[in-house]
Backbone as a printed PyTorch tensor [residue, N CA C, xyz], in Angstrom:
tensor([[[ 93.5430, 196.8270,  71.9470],
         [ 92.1750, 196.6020,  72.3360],
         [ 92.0830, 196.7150,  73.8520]],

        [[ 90.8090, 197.0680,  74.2750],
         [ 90.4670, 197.2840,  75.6380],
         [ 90.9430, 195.6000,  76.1900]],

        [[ 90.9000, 195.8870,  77.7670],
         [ 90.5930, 194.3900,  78.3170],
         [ 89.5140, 193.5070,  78.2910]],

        [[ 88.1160, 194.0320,  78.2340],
         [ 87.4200, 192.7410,  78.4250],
         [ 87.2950, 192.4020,  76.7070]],

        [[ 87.5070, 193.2840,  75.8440],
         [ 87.8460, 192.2630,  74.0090],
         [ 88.9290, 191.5290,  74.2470]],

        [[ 89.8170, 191.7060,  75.1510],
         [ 90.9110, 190.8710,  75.0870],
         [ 90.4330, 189.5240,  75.8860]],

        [[ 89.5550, 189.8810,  76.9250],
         [ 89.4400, 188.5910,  77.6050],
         [ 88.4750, 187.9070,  76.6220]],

        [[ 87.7030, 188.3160,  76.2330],
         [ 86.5180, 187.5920,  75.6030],
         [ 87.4560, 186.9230,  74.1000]],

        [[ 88.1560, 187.2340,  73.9640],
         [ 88.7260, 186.5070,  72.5450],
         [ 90.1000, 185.7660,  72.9310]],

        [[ 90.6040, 186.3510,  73.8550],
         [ 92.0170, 185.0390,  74.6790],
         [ 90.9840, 184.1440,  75.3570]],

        [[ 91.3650, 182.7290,  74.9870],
         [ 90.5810, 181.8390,  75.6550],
         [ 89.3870, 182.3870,  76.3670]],

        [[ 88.8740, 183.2260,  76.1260],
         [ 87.1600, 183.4660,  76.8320],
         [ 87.5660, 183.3590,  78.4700]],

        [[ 88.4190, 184.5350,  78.8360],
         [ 88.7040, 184.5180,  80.1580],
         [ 88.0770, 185.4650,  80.2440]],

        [[ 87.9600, 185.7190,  81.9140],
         [ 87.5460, 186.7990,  82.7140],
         [ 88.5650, 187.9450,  82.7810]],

        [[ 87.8730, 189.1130,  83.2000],
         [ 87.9300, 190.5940,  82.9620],
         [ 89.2640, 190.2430,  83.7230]],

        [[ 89.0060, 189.7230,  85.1220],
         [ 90.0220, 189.5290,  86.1360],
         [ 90.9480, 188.7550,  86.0970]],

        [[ 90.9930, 187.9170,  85.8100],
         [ 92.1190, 186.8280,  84.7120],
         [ 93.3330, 187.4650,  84.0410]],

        [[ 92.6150, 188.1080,  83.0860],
         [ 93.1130, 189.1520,  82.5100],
         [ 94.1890, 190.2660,  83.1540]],

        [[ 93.4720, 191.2780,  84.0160],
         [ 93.8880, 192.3570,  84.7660],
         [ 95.1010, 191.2550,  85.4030]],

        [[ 95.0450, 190.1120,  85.8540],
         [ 95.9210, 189.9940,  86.8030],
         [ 97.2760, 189.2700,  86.0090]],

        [[ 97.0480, 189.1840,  84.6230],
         [ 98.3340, 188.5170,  83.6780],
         [ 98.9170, 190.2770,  83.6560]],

        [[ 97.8500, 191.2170,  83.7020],
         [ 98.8560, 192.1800,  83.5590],
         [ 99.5130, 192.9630,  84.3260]],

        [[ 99.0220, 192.7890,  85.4880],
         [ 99.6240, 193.0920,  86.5600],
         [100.9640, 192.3410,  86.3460]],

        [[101.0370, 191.0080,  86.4430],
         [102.4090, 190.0960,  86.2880],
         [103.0900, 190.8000,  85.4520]],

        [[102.6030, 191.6220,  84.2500],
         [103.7910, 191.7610,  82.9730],
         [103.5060, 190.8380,  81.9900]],

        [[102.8730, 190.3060,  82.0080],
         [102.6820, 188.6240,  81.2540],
         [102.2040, 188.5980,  79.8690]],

        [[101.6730, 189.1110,  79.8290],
         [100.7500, 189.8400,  78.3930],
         [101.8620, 190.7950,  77.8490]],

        [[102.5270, 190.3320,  76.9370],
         [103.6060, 190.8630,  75.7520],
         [103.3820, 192.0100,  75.2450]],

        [[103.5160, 193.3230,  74.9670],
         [103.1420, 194.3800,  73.8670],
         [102.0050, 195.1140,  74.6050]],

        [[101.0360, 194.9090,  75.8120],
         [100.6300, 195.6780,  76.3330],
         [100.9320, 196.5360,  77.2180]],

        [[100.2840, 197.6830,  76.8730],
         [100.7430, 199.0250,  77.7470],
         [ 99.6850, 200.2160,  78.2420]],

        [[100.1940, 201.1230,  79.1110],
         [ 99.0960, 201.3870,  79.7170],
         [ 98.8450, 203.0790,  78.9570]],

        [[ 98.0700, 203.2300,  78.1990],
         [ 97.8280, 204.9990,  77.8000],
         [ 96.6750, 205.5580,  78.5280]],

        [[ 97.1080, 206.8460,  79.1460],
         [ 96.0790, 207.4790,  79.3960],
         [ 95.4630, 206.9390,  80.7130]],

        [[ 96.0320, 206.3250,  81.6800],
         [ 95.4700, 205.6190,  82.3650],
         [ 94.6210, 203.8870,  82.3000]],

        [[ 94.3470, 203.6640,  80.7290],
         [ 93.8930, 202.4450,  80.4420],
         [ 94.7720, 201.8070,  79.6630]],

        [[ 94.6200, 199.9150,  79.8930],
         [ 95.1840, 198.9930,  79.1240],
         [ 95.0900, 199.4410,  77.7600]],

        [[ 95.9280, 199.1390,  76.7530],
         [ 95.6310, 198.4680,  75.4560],
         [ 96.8920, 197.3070,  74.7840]],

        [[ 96.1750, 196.4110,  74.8920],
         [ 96.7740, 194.8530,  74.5470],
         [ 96.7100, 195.1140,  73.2600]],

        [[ 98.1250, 194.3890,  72.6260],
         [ 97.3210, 194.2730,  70.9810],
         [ 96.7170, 192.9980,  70.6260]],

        [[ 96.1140, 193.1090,  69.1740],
         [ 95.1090, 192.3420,  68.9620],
         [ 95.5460, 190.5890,  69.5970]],

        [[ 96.5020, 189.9920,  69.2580],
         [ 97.1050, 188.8230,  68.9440],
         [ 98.0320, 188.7310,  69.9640]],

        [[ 97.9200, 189.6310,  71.5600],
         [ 98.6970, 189.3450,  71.9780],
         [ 98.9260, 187.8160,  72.7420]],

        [[ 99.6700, 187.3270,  72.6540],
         [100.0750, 186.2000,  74.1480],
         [100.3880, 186.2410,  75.3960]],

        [[ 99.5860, 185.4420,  76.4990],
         [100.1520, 185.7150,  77.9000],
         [101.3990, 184.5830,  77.8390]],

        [[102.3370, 184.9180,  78.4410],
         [103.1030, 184.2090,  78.7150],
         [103.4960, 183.1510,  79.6710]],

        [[103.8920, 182.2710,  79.2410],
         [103.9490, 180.5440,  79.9090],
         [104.8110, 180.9290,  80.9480]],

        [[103.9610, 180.1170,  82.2890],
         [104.9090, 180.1490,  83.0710],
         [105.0730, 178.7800,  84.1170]],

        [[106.0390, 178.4530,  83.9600],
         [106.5600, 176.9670,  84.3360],
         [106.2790, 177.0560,  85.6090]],

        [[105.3230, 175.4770,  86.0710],
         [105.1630, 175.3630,  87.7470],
         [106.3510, 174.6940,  88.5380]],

        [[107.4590, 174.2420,  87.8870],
         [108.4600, 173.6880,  88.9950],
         [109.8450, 175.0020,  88.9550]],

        [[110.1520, 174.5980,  89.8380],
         [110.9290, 175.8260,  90.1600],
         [112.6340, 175.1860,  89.9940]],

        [[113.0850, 173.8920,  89.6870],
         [113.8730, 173.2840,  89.0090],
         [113.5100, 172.4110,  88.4950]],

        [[113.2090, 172.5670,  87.4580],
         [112.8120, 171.7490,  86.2470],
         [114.0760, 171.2430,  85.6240]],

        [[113.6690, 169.9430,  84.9270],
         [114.5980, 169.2660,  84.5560],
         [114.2370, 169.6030,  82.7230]],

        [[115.0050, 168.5760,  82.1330],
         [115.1310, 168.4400,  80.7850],
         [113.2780, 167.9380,  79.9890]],

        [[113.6230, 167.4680,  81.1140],
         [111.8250, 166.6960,  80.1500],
         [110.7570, 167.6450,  81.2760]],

        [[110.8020, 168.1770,  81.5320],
         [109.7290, 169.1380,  82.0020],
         [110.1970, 170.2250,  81.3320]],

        [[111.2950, 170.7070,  80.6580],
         [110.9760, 171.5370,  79.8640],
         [110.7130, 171.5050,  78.6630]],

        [[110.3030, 169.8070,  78.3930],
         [110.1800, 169.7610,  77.0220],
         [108.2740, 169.5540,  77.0110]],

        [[108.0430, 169.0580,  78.0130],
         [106.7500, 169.2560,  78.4470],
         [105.6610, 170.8240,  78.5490]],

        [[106.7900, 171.2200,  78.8810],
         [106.2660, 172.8980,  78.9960],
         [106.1320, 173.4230,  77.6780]],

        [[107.1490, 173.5840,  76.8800],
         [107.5270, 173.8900,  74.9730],
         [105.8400, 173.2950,  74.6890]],

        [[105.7670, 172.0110,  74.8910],
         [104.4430, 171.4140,  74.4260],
         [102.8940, 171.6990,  74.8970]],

        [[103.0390, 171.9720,  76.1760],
         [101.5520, 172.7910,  76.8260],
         [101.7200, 174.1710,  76.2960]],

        [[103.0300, 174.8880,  76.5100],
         [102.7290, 176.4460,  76.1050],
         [102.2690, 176.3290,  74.5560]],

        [[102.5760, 175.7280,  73.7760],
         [102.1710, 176.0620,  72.5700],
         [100.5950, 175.1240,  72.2270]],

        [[100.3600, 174.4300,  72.9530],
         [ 99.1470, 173.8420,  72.7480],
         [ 97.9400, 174.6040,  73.3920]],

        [[ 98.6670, 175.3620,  74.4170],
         [ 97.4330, 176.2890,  75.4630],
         [ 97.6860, 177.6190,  74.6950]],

        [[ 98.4720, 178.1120,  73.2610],
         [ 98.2230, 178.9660,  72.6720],
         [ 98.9820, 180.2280,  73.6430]],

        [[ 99.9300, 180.1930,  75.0170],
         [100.4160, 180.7040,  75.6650],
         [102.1830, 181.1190,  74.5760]],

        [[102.6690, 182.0190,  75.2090],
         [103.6510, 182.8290,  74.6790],
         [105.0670, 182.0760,  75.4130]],

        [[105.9360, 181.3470,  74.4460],
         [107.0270, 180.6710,  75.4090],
         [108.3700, 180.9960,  74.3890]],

        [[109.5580, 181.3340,  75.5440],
         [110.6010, 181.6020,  75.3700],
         [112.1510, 181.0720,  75.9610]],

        [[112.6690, 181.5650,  76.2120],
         [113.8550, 180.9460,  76.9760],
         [113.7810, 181.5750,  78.1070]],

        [[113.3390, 182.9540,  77.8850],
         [113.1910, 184.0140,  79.0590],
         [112.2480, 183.0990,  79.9100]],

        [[110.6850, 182.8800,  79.5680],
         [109.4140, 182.4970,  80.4360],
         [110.1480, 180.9280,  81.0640]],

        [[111.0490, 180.5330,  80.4270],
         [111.1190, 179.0440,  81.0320],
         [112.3890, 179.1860,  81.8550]],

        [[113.1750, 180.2240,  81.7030],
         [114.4050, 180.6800,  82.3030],
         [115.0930, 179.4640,  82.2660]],

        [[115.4800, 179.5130,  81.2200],
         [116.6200, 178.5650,  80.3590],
         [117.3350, 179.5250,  79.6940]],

        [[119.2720, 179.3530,  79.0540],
         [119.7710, 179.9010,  78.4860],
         [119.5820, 179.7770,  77.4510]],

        [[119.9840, 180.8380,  75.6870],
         [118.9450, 180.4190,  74.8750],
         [119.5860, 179.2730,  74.0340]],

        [[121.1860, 179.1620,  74.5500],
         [121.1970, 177.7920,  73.6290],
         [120.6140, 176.3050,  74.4120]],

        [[119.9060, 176.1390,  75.6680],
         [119.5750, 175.0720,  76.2800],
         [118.2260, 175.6440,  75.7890]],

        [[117.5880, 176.3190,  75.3530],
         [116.0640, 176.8180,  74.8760],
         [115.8100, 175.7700,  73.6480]],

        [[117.0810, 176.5010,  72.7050],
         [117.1350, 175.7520,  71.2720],
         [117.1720, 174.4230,  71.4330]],

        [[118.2860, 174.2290,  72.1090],
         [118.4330, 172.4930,  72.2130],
         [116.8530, 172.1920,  71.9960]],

        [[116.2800, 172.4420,  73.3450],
         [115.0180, 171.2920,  73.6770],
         [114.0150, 171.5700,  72.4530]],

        [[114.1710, 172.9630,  71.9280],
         [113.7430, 172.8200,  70.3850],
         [113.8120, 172.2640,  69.2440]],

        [[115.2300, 171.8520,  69.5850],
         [115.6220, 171.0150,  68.5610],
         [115.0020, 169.7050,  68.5680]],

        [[115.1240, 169.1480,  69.8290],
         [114.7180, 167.9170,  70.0950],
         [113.4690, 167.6000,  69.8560]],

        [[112.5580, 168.5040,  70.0010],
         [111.2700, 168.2950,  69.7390],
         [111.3240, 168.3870,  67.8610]],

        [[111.4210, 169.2390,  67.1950],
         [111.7860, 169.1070,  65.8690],
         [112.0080, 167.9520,  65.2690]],

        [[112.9560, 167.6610,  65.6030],
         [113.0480, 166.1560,  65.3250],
         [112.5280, 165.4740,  65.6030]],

        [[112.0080, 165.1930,  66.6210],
         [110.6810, 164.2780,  67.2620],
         [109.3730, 164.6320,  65.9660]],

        [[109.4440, 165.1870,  65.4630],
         [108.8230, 165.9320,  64.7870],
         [107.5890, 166.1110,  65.2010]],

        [[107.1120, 167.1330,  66.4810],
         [106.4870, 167.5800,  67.3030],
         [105.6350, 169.0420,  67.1240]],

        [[106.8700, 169.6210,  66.8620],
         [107.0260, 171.3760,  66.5970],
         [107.6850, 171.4780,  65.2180]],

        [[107.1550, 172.3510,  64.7640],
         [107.6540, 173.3340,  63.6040],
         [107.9090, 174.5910,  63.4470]],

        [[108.9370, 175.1130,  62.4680],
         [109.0380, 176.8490,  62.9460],
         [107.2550, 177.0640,  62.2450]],

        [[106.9960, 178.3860,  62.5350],
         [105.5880, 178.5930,  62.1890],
         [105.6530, 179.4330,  61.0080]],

        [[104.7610, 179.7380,  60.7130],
         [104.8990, 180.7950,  59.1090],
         [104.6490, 182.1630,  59.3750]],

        [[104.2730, 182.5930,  60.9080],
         [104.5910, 183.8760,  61.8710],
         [105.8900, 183.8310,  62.5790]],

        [[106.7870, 184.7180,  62.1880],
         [108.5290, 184.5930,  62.6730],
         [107.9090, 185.1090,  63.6790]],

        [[108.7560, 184.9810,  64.9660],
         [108.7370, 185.2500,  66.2750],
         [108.9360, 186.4770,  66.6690]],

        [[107.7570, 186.8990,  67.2210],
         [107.9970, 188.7440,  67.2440],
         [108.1910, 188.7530,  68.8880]],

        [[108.1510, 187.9950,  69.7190],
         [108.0450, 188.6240,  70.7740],
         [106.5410, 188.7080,  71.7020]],

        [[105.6390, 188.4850,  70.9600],
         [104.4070, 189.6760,  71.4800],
         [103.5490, 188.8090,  71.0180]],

        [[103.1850, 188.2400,  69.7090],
         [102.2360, 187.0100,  68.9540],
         [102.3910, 186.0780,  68.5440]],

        [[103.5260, 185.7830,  67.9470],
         [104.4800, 184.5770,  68.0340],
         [105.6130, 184.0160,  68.2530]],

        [[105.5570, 183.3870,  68.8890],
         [106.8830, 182.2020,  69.0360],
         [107.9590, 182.1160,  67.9140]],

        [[106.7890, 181.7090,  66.9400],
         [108.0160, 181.0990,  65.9140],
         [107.4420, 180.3430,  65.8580]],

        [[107.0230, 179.1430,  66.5140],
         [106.9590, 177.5600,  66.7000],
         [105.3090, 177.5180,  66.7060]],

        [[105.3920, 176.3610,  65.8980],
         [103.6260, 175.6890,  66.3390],
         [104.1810, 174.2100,  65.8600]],

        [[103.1090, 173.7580,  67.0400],
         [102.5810, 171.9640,  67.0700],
         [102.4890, 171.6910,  66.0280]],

        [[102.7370, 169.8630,  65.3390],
         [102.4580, 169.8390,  64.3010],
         [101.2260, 168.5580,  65.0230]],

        [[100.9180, 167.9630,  63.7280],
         [ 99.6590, 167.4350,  63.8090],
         [ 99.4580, 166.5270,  65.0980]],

        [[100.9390, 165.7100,  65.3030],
         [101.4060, 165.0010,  65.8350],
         [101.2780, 165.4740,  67.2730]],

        [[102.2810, 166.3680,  67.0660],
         [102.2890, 167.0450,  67.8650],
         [101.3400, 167.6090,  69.0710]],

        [[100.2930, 167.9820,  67.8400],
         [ 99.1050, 168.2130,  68.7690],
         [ 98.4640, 167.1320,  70.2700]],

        [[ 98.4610, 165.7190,  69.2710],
         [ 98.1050, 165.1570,  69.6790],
         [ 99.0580, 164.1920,  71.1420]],

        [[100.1530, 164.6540,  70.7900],
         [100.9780, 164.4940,  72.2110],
         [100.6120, 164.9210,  73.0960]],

        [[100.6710, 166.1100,  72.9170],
         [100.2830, 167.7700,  74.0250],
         [ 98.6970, 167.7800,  74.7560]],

        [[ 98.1110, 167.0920,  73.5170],
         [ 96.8120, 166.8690,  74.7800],
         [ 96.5500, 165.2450,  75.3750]],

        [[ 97.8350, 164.7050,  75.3150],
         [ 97.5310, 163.8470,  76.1810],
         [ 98.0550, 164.0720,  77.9250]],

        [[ 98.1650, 163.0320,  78.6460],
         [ 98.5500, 163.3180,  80.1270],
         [100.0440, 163.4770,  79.5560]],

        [[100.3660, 163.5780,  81.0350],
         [102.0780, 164.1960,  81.1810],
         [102.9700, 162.9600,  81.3130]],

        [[102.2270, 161.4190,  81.3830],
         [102.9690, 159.9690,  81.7940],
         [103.0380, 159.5240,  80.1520]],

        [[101.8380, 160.0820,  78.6900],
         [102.0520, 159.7220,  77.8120],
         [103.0070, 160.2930,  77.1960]],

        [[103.3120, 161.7230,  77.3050],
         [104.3750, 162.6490,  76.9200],
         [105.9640, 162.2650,  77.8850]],

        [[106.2990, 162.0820,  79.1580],
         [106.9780, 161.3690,  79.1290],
         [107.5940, 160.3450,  78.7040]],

        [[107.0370, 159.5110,  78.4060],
         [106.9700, 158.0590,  78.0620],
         [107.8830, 158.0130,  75.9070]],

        [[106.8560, 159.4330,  75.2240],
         [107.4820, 159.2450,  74.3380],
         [108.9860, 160.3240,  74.1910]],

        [[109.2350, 160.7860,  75.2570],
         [110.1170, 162.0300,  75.2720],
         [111.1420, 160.5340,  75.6840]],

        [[111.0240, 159.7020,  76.5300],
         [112.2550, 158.8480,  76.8140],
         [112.2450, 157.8920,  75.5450]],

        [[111.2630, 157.5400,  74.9190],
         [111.6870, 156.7510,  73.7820],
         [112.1130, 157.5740,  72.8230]],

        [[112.1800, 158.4850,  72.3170],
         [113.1740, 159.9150,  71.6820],
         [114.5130, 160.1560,  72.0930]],

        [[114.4820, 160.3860,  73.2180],
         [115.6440, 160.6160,  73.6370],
         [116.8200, 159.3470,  73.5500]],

        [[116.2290, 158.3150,  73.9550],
         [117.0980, 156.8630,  73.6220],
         [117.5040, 156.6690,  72.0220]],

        [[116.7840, 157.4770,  70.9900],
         [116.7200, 156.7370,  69.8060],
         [117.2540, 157.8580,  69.1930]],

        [[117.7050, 158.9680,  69.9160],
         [118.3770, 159.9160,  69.3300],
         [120.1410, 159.5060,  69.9040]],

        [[119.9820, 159.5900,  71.1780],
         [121.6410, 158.5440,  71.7370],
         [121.9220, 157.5780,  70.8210]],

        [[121.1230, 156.7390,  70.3540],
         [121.3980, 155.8280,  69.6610],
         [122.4090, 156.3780,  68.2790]],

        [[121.0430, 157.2850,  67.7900],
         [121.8590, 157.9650,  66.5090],
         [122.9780, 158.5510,  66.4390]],

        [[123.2860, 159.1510,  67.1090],
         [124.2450, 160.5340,  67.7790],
         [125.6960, 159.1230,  68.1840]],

        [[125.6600, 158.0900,  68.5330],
         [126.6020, 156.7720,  68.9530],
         [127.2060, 156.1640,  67.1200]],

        [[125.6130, 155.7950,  66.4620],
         [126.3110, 155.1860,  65.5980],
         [126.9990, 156.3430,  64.4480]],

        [[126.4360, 157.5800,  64.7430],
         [127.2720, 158.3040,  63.6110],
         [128.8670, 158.8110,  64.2210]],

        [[128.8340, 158.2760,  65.4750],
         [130.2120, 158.7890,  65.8050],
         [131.5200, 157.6670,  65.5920]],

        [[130.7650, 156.6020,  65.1710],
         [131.1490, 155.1450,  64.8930],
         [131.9280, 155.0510,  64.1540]]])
């Protein structure tokens, strides 16, 4: 699809919004023919993390905005290796946060992963409530991970 169908149906952004995710590269599966864009239908812009060393719980924070802001997230966009990707996937999983999705991960429209109900409702809270339950997770998973080694 042209750019401004793409802007008008990705979050109802601007023409320029747009043009400038693709300038970045950011927008997955689009390419340029003939001189013009064409995005595909379902594409995702891709998440891109504001700290520039991020820790463990800011990237578990990020997993949770990119998929709640409907943004495209990977190991690549968070520049994590992909078994420290999985990990924090995992962790959220179990938190039972995220789920694989019923769209396998192409690259371009999906992840793989979507919020679960719960989930949702983490992700749109602030970043002190999502902390807050990422350290009570994380303690109660040490916990587990202690007594099964028992």
């Amino acid at each position: 699809m042209d750019i401004k169908t793409y802007a008008r149906r990705y979050r109802n952004s601007r023409v320029s919004e747009v043009e400038k995710y693709l300038a970045q590269g950011r927008i997955r599966g689009a390419v340029i023919e003939n001189g013009v864009w064409n995005v595909p239908n379902a594409a995702k812009v891709e998440y891109r993390p504001k700290k520039k060393r991020p820790t463990v719980e800011d990237d578990i924070i990020d997993i949770l905005k990119a998929l709640h802001g409907n943004w495209y997230v990977d190991a690549e966009t968070l520049c994590l290796s992909e078994p420290d990707f999985a990990d924090r996937v995992n962790l959220l999983k179990q938190a039972g946060l995220i789920k694989d999705s019923q769209k396998p991960c192409d690259g371009v429209t999906s992840t793989g992963l979507t919020l679960t109900s719960e989930g949702l409702q983490v992700a749109s809270n602030k970043k002190q409530v999502i902390l807050e339950l990422w350290q009570k997770l994380f303690a109660g998973i040490s916990e587990g991970a202690i007594r099964a080694m028992s």
